[in-house]
N, C-alpha and C positions, 0 to 999 in steps of 0.2 A: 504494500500500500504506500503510495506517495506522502514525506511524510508533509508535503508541502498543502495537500489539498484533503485535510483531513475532514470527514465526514460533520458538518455542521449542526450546531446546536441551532433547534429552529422549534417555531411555533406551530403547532394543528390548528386551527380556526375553529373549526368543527368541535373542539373539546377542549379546549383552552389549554391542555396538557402541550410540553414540553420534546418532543422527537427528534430522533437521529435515525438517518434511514441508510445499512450498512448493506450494502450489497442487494439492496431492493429489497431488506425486510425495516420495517418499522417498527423502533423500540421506541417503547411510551414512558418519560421519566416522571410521571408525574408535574405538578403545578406549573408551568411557563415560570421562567426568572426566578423560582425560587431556590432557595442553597440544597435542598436535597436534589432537585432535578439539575443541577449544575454537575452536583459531586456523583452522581449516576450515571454521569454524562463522559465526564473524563474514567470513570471506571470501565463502562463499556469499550471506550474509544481505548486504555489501556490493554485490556486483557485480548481485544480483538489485533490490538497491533504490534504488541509486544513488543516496543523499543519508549527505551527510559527517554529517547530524545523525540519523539512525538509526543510525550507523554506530557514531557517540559515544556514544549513548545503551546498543546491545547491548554496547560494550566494560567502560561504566561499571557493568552488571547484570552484569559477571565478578567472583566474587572474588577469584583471582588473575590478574592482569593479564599476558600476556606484550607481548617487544619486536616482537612479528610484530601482536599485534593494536593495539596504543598506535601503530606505525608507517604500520601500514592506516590507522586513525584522522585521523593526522596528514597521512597525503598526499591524500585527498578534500579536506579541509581546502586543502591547499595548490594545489591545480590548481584552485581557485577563487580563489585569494588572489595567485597571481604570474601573472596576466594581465594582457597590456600592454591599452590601450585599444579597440585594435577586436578584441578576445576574443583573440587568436592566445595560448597558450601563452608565458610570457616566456623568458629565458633563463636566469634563477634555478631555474624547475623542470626544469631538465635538469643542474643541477648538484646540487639538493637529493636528485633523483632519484639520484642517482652514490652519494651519504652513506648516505641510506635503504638502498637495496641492500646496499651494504657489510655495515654491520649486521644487517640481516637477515639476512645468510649466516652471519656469526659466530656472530650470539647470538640468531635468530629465537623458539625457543624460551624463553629467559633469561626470567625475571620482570623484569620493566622496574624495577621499586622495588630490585631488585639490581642495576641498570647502574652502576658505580662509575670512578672513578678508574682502574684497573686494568685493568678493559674497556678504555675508551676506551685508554689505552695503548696496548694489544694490539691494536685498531680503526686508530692511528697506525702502530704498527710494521708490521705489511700491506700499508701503501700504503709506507711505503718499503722493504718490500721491493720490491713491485711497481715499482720506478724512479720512485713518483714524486713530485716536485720538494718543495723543502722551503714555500714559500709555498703551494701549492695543499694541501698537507698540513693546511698550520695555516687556513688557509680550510674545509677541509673539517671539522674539531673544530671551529669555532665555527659550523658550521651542525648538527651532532650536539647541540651545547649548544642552536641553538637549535629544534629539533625538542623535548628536555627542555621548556626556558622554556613552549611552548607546551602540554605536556603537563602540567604543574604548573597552569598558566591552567585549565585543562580539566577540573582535576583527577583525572587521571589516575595520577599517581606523587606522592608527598610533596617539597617545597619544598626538602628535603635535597637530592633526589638530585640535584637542579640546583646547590646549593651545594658538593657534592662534588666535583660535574666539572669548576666550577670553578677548584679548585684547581689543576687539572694544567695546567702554563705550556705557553708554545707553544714549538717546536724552534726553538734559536736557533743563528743564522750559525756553523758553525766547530764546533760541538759535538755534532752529531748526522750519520749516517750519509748522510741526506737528500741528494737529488741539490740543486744549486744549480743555478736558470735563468740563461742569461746576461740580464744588462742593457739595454734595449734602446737601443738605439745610434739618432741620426740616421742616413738615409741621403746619400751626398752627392748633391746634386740633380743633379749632371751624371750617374751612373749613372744614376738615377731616369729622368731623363729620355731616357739612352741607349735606352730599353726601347720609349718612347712608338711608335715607327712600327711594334712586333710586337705592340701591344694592339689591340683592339675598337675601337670611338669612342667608347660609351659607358665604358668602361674608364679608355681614355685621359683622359676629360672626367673622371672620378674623381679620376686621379691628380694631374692639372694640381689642380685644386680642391683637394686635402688641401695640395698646394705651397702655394696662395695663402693659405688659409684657416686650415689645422693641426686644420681640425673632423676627427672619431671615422670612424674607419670605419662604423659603425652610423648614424652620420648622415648621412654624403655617398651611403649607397645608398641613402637614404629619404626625399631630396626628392623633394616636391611642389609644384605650381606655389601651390597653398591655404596653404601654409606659409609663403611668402617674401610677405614686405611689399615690393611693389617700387615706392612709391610717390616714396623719398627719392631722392638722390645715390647713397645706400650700402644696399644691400634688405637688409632684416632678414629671416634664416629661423630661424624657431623650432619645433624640431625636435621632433613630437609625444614622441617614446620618447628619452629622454636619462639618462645614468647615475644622477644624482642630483633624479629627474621624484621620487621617493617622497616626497623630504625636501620636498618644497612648491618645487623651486626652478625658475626658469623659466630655460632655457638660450634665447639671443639669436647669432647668428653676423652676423657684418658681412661684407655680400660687396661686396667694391670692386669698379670698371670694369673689370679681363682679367677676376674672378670671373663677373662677368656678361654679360660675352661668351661666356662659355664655355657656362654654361647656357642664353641666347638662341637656340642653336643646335640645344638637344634640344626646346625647345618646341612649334615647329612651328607646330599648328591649336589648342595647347592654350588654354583661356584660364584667366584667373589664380585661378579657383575650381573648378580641376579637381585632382582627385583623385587622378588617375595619378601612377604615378610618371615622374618625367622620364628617368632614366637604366634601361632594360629588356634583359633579356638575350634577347629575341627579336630587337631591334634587332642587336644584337651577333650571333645566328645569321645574319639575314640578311645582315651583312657578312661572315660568314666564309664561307658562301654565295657570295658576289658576286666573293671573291678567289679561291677554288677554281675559281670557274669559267674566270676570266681569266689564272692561271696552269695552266692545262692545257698538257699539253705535248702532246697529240693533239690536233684540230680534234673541236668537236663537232658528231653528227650532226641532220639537223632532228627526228628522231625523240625525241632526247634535248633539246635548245633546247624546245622542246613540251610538255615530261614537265612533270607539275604536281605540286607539293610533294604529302606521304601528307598527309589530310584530319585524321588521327588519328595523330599520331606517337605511339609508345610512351613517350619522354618529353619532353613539350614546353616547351619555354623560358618559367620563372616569368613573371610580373609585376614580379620585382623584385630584385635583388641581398640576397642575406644577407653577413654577413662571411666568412662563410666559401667563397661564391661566388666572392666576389671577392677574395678572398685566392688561389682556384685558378686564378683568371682571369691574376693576377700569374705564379701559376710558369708556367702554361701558357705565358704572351707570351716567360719566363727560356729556358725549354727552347726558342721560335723563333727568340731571340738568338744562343743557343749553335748554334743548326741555321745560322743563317746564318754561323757565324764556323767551318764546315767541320766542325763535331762531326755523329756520328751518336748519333740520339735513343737508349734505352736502350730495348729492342722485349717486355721481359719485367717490366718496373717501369714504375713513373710516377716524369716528375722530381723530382728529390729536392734537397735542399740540401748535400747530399754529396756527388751528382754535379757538381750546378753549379760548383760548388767546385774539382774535380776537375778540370776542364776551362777551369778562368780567370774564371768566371763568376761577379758576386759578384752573392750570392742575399740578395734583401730585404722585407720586408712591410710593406703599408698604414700599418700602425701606426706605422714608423718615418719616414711622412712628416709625421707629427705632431711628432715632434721635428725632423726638418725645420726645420720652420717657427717653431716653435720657440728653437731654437738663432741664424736668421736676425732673429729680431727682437730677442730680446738682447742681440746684437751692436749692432743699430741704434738700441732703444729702453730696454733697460735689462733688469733682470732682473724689475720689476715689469709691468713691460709685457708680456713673454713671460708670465705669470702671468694677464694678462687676458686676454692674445689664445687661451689656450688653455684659457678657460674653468676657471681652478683657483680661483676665489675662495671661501672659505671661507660655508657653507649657512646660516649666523649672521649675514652680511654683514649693515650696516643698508643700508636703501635708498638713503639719500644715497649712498654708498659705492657702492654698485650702478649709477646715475647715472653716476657720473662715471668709475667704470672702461669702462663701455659704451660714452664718450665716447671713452677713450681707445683701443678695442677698432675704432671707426668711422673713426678716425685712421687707425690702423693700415691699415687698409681701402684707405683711400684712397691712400696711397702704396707699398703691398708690391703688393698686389692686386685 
């Protein structure tokens, strides 16, 4: 579709309703000139043409501008612009997405050039009503701020109303209603590792590596063999998708000798410019498979020994660990713990961190094996060292500096892991 001669918002006579006539069918938006047959209007015209810059162009041919069509605007915009490297979707637009919404409910209708100060407030207090926490709160306002920033770029709303919203400071510790997260704690590795013989292999090879290493959860479930340098003493993996990939910075992880015993063992037939990922949760199906079978407490029949996996399961085991996989992977092994230590599992819920809890169990996540590790070499190397090894150098760094932290990051390697 030209995006020059976009299908016009126009009036019926006959019914005083509002149309746009797409390929010789006529969609009726309801009331002529008013802001829901506007914002119906660029919806249609969006989803029919699919390009963020027709989308901009019919919002900028409004003249009054609502927060439902500036927000349409902005999110074609954005599912083009927070994709990681091999296209997938990042995890920035499933949280831009969360904001967007939000507002939209509130003030879909609202003129965007009247989004103030006071909104936004009203946008804040919502979410704490809704329970939730005071850091995601104020994460969530400086992504609403910067939906605006883009929207002034665009010219969409006037450079005020970005400087308005400005003003409104974020909710501070102690003084606002706002739920407070806890902290996240190391775990002590002897728990950590109490868990190792009710995980997967691949699981397990996760956990052992966040111990040795203190790399992200996002990164230890998305090696690849292409990724690791294993040509030195210490193999370098440098992890395509990393927190701060935007800022231009190249994140380096040093894997010592147990590090790379560990990995050695998910390799197999792979060779070192293969693409797979090394750690796969089909692997992991077919050891829970293979344990199922051998703790049967019935003999099985040949008719069953025989039976062949469904060709087409309904849902079959990714390619890859997300964090949140393997975050589930964690309680799932918690809730095997508790089963062997005589608890019975909970047959109307999944386990929880208040059951575990409940029952003696102390409940803990990936991310706290980063302080782990952490914690472990500050003890040994100092507090600037726990600072390299877990990748916090500042994005400004100069390169000599980068150097010689990396050196000290390969050190570390070498004698932790």
């Amino acid at each position: 579709m030209n995006k020059r001669k976009l299908p016009a918002y126009r009036l019926h006579r006959g019914s005083g309703q509002a149309i746009v006539q797409i390929r010789g069918k006529r969609h009726y938006l309801g009331p002529h000139d008013s802001p829901k047959s506007r914002e119906k209007y660029h919806r249609i015209i969006a989803e029919l043409v699919a390009d963020p810059g027709a989308t901009l162009q019919a919002v900028r041919q409004s003249t009054v501008r609502s927060i439902n069509e500036v927000l349409l605007a902005y999110w074609q915009w954005a599912q083009e612009y927070y994709r990681n490297p091999d296209g997938t979707p990042g995890k920035e637009l499933e949280k831009m997405w969360a904001v967007v919404e939000r507002v939209m409910e509130m003030y879909g209708s609202t003129d965007a050039g009247q989004f103030g100060p006071i909104a936004l407030t009203a946008v804040r207090a919502k979410m704490v009503a809704d329970g939730q926490s005071r850091t995601y709160i104020n994460a969530q306002v400086i992504r609403i701020r910067r939906v605006f920033k883009w929207a002034v770029a665009a010219e969409l709303v006037p450079p005020s109303v970005l400087g308005a919203l400005k003003a409104l400071e974020g909710l501070k510790a102690g003084r606002t209603k706002a739920r407070e997260t806890e902290r996240v704690m190391p775990v002590d590795e002897s728990v950590a590792r109490q868990l190792l013989p009710f995980l997967a292999p691949p699981v397990r090879a996760m956990v052992e590596l966040q111990l040795l290493t203190g790399m992200r959860s996002d990164n230890v479930t998305a090696i690849r063999p292409c990724d690791v340098d294993m040509t030195g003493a210490e193999w370098v993996y440098k992890p395509v998708r990393h927190k701060t990939k935007h800022r231009g910075r190249e994140l380096r992880i040093a894997l010592g000798p147990k590090a790379q015993a560990i990995v050695k063992q998910f390799l197999g037939m792979m060779l070192p410019s293969s693409d797979n990922y090394i750690f796969r949760p089909d692997a992991a199906a077919e050891w829970r498979s293979t344990e199922r079978r051998k703790n049967r407490k019935s003999p099985m029949t040949p008719s069953q020994a025989k039976r062949k996996p469904k060709r087409k399961p309904k849902k079959a085991p990714g390619e890859r660990y997300e964090t949140a996989t393997y975050r589930r992977a964690i309680t799932y092994g918690l809730g095997q713990l508790a089963k062997s230590l005589g608890h019975e599992l909970p047959k109307d819920r999944p386990v929880t961190k208040k059951w575990l809890e409940s029952v003696g169990v102390t409940y803990w996540h990936p991310h706290q094996l980063r302080h782990t590790l952490g914690t472990a070499v500050r003890k040994q190397f100092g507090f600037e060292a726990a600072q390299i090894a877990l990748g916090h150098a500042s994005p400004d760094a100069t390169k000599l500096y980068a150097e010689a932290d990396f050196e000290m990051a390969k050190r570390i390697a070498r004698e932790l892991g």
